[in-house]
C-alpha positions as CSV (number, residue, x, y, z in Angstrom):
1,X,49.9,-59.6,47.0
2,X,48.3,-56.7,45.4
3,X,47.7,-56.0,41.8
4,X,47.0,-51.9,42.2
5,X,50.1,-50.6,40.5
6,X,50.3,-53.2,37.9
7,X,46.5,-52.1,37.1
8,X,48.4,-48.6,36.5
9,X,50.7,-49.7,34.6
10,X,48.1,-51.9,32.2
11,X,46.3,-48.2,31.9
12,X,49.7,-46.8,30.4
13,X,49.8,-49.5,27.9
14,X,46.4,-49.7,27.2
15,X,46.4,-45.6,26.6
16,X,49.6,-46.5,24.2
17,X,47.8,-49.3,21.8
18,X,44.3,-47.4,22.0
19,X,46.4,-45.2,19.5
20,X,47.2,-47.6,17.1
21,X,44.1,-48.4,16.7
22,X,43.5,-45.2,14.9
23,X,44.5,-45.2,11.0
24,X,44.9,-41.8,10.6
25,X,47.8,-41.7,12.9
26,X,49.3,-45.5,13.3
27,X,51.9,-44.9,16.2
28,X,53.0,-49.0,15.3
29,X,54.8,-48.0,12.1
30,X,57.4,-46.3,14.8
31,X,57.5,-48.5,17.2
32,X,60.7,-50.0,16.3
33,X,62.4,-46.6,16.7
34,X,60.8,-46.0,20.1
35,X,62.7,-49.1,21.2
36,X,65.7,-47.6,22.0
37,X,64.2,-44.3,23.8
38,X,62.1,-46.1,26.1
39,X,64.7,-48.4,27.0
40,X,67.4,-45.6,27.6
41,X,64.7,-43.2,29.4
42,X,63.2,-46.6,31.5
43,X,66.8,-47.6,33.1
44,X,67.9,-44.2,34.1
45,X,64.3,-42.8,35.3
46,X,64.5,-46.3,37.6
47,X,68.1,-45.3,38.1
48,X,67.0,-42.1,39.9
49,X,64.0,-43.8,41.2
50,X,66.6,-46.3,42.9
51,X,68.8,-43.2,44.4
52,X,65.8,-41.7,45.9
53,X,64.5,-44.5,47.4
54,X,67.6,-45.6,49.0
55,X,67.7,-42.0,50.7
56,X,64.2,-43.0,51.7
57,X,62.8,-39.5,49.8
58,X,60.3,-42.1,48.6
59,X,59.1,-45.1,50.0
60,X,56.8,-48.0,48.3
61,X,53.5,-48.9,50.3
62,X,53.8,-53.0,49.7
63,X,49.9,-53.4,50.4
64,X,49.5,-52.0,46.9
65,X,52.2,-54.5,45.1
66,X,52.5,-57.6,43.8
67,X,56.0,-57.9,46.6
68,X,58.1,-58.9,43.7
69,X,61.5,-56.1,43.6
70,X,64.4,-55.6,41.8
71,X,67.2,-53.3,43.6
72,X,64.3,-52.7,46.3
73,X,62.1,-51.3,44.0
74,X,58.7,-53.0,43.6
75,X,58.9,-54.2,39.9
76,X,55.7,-52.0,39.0
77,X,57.8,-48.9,39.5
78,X,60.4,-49.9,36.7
79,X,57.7,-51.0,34.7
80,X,56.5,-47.4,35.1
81,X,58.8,-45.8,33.8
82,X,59.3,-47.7,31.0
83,X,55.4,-47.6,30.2
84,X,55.3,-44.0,31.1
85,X,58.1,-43.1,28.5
86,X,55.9,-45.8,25.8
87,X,52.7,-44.0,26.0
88,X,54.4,-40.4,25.6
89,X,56.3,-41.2,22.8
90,X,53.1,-43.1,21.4
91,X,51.1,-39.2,22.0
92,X,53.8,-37.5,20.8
93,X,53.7,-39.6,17.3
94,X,50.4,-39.6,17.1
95,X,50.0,-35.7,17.4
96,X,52.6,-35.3,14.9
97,X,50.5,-37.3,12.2
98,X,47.1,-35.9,13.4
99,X,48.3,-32.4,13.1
100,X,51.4,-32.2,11.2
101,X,51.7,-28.2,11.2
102,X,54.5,-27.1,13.3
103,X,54.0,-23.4,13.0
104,X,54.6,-22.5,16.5
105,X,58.0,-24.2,16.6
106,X,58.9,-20.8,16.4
107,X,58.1,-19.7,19.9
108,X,59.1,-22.8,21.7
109,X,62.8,-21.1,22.4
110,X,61.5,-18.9,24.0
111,X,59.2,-20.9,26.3
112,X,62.2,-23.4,27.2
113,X,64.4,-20.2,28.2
114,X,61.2,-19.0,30.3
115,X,61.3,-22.8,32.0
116,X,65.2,-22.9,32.0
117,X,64.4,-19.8,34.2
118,X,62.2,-21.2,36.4
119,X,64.0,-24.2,36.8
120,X,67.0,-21.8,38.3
121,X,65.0,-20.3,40.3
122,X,63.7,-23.6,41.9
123,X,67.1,-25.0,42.3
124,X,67.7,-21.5,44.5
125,X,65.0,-21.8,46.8
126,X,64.8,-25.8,47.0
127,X,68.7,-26.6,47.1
128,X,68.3,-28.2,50.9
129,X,65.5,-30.6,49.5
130,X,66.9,-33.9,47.8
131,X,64.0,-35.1,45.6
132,X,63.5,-31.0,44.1
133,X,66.7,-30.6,43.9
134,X,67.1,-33.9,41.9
135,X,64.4,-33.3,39.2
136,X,65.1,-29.7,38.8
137,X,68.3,-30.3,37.9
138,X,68.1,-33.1,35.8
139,X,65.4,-31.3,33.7
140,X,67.9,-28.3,33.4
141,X,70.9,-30.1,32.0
142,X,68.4,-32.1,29.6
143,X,66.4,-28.6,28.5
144,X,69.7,-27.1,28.3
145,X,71.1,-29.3,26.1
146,X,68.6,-29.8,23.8
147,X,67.7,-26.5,23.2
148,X,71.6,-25.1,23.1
149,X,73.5,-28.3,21.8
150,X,71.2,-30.3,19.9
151,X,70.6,-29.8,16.5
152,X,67.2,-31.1,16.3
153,X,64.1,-29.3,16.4
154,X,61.1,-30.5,17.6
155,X,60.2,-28.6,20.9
156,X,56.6,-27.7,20.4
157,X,55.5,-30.8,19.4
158,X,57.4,-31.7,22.7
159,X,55.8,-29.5,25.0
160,X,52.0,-29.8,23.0
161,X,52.7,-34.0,23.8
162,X,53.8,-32.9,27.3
163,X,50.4,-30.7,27.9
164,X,48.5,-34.2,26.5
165,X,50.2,-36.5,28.9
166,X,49.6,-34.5,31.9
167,X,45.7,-35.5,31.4
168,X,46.2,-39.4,32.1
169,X,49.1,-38.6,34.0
170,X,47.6,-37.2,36.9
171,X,44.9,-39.7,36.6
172,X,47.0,-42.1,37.2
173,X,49.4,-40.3,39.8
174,X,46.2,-39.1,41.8
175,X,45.4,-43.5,42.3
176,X,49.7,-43.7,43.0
177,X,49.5,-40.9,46.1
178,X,46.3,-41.3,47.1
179,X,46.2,-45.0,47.9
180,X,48.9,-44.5,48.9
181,X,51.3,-46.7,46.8
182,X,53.8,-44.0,47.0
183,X,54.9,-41.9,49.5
184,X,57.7,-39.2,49.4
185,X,59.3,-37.5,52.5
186,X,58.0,-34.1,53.3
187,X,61.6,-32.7,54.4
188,X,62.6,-33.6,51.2
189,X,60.4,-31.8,48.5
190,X,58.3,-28.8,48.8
191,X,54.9,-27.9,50.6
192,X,53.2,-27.7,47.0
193,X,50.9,-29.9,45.8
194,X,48.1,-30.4,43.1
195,X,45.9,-32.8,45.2
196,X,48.0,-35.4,45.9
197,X,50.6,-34.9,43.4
198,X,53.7,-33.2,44.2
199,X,55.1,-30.0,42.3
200,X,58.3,-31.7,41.2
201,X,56.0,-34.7,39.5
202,X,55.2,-32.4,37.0
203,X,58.8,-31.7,36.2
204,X,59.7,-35.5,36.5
205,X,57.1,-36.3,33.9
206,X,58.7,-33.6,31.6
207,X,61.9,-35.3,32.0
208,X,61.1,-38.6,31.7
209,X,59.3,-37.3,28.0
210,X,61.9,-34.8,27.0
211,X,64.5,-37.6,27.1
212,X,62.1,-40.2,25.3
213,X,61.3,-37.8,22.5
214,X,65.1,-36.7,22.1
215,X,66.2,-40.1,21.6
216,X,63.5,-40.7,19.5
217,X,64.2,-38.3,17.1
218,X,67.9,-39.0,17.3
219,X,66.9,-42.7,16.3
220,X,64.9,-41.2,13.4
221,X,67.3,-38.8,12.1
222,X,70.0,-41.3,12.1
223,X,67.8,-44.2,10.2
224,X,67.5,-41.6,7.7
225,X,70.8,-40.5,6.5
C-alpha cells in the first residue's frame, strides 16, 4: 500500500480551501453551486478515464496506490478528477471576485475559434492514436458548443482560470508521470511532451475545466431567475 496519489490528491484539496481562506475572494459562499459541476465533470472525466484504461492507453503503476479500485481504476484516479474539477472551479471563483473586470471577454471568440482550429488540425494528423484522438475531440464538441450554442458568456475568465491551473497542474502531473503512477501507451498518443507530461494533458485539463465552469455557470444562472 502506497499513499503517493492520495498525497496528490490532498494537494488539490488543499490548493482549493487555501482560497477560502482569503476574505477578499471567499470561494465557500459558492460551493453549493459547484456541487453539481464537479460531480457531473468527476463521473464522466473517470468515465473516459475507465475507456482508456480498458484499451490499456493508460495503465496505473499499483506501487504508487493505496490497491483499493472501483471499475479497475485505483480510487485515487476518480478522486482526481473530481478534486481536479474542485480546485478549478475554486480558481476560477476566486479570480472572478479578485479581479472582477471582464474587459477582454471581447477577444475570447476569437481565441476559442483559433483553438477550435487547432483542435481540427490535431484530430487530422492524430486520428490513428486512441488517447489524442479522444481528448481532442471531446474538447471540440465541448468548445464548440459553448461558444456557438450556449448562451452564456464567461470565456476569458475561463481560459485566464485555465492559464492559473496549469501552474499546480503540472506540478502535480510532473510527481503522476514521473514516479511513474501513470503510464500511457506510446502508440497511442503523440511523441510530444513537456517533461513528462503528455501534449494531450494539456487539452484534458482544459476539458475537464471547461465542463466544470459551464455547469457552474448554468447552476448560477438558473438559481437566479
Amino acid at each position: 500500500m502506497n499513499y503517493y496519489y492520495l498525497l496528490i490528491n490532498l494537494a488539490l484539496l488543499v490548493l482549493s480551501f487555501a482560497l477560502v481562506l482569503n476574505q477578499k475572494a471567499y470561494p465557500i459562499r459558492s460551493w453549493k453551486l459547484m456541487v453539481p459541476a464537479v460531480l457531473v465533470s468527476g463521473v464522466l472525466f473517470s468515465i473516459v478515464a475507465f475507456i482508456l484504461n480498458q484499451f490499456k492507453v493508460s495503465v496505473f503503476n499499483s506501487e504508487y496506490t493505496i490497491g483499493v479500485n472501483i471499475l479497475q481504476l485505483p480510487i485515487e484516479e476518480i478522486l482526481f478528477h473530481f478534486l481536479l474539477a474542485f480546485a478549478g472551479l475554486n480558481v476560477y471563483v476566486f479570480l472572478n471576485e479578485r479581479f472582477p473586470k471582464n474587459s477582454l471577454e471581447k477577444f475570447s471568440l476569437s481565441v476559442s475559434n483559433l483553438l477550435l482550429g487547432v483542435l481540427v488540425a490535431m484530430l487530422f494528423f492524430t486520428h490513428t492514436k486512441l488517447y489524442s484522438i479522444a481528448v481532442f475531440s471531446v474538447l471540440f464538441l465541448m468548445l464548440f458548443y459553448v461558444e456557438y450554442v450556449n448562451k452564456l458568456r464567461f470565456m476569458y475568465k475561463f481560459y485566464r482560470a485555465y492559464v492559473v491551473m496549469l501552474i499546480p497542474f503540472c506540478l502535480l502531473y510532473a510527481l503522476i508521470g514521473g514516479l511513474p503512477i501513470l503510464i500511457y501507451s506510446v502508440r497511442e498518443t503523440i511523441s510530444l511532451k513537456l517533461g513528462v507530461i503528455p501534449f494531450e494533458g494539456f487539452f484534458y485539463l482544459m476539458g475537464i475545466l471547461l465542463l466544470s465552469v459551464y455547469l457552474f455557470e448554468l447552476v448560477k444562472s438558473k438559481s437566479k431567475s
